[in-house]
C-alpha positions as CSV (number, residue, x, y, z in Angstrom):
1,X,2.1,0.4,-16.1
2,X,3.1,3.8,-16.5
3,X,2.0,6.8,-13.9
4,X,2.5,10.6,-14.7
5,X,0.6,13.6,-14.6
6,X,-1.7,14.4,-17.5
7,X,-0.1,16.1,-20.1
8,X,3.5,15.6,-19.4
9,X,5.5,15.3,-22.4
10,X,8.1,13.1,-20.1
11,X,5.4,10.5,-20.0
12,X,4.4,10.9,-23.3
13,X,8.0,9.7,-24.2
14,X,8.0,7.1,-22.4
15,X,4.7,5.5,-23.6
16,X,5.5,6.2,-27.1
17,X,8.7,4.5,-26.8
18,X,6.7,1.2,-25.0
19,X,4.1,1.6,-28.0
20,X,6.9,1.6,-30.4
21,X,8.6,-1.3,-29.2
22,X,5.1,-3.4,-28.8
23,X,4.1,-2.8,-25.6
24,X,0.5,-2.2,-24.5
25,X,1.0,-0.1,-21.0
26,X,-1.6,0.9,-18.7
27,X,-1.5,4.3,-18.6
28,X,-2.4,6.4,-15.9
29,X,-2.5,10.3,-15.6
30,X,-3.2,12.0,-12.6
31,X,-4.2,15.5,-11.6
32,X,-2.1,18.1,-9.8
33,X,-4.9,18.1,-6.9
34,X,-4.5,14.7,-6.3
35,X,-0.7,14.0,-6.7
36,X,0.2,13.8,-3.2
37,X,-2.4,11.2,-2.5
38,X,-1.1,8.8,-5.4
39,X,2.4,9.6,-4.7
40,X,2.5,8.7,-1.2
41,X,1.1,5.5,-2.7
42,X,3.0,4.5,-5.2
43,X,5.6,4.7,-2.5
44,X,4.4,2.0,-0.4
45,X,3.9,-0.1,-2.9
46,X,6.2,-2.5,-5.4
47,X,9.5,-1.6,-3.8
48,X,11.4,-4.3,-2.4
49,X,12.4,-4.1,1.2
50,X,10.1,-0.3,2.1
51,X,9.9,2.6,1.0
52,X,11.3,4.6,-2.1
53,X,11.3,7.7,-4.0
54,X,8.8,7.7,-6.8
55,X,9.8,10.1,-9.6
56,X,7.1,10.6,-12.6
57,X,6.7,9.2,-14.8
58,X,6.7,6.3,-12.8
59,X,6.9,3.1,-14.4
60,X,6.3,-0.8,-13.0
61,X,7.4,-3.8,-14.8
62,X,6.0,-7.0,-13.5
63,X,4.5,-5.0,-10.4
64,X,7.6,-3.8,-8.8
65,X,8.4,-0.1,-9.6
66,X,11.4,-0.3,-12.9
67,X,11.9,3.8,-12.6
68,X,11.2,6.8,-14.7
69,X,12.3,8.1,-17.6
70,X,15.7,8.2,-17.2
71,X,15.5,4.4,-16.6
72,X,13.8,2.9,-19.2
73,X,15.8,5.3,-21.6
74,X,19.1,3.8,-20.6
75,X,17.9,0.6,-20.3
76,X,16.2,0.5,-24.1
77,X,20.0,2.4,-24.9
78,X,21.9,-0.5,-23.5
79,X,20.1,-2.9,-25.1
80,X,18.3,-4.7,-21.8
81,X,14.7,-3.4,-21.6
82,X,13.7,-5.8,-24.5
83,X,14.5,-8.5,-22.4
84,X,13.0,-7.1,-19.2
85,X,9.9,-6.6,-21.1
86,X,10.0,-10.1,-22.3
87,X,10.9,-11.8,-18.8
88,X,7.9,-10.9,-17.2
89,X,5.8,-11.0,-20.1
90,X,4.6,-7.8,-21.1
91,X,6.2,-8.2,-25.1
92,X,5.7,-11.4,-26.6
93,X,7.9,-11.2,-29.9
């Protein structure tokens, strides 16, 4: 799933880059009025062991938070978010 605020072109990065690789995300785009709300959220929920800081974009793999941006970027770099992907069974091939 992948969380940012509508129109960002961070997010749009990051779910062209899951299209691209044959990934169908849900996509969700908040609004600036209620971004506090859904931030304060997201922070209570898929973080092992409490609370963290949720960046967005914010994307979850598997329903635990994976990161933003920055993340899944150096993650596709190294070679490992193929396998992520595939582990918890969001890409198939």
């Amino acid at each position: 799933m992948v969380i940012g605020r509508k129109g960002c072109c961070m997010c749009l990065v990051v779910k062209r880059l899951l299209f691209g690789l044959g990934v169908n995300p849900a996509v969700l785009e908040i609004d600036e009025k209620r971004e506090v709300e859904v931030m304060s959220e997201l922070e209570k929920i898929g973080v092992k062991g409490g609370r963290e800081t949720v960046m967005l974009p914010a994307v979850y793999v598997g329903g635990m938070l994976f990161g933003g941006l920055d993340r899944v970027m150096a993650t596709h770099i190294s070679g490992e978010l193929v396998p992520i992907l595939k582990e918890v069974g969001a890409l198939w091939l």
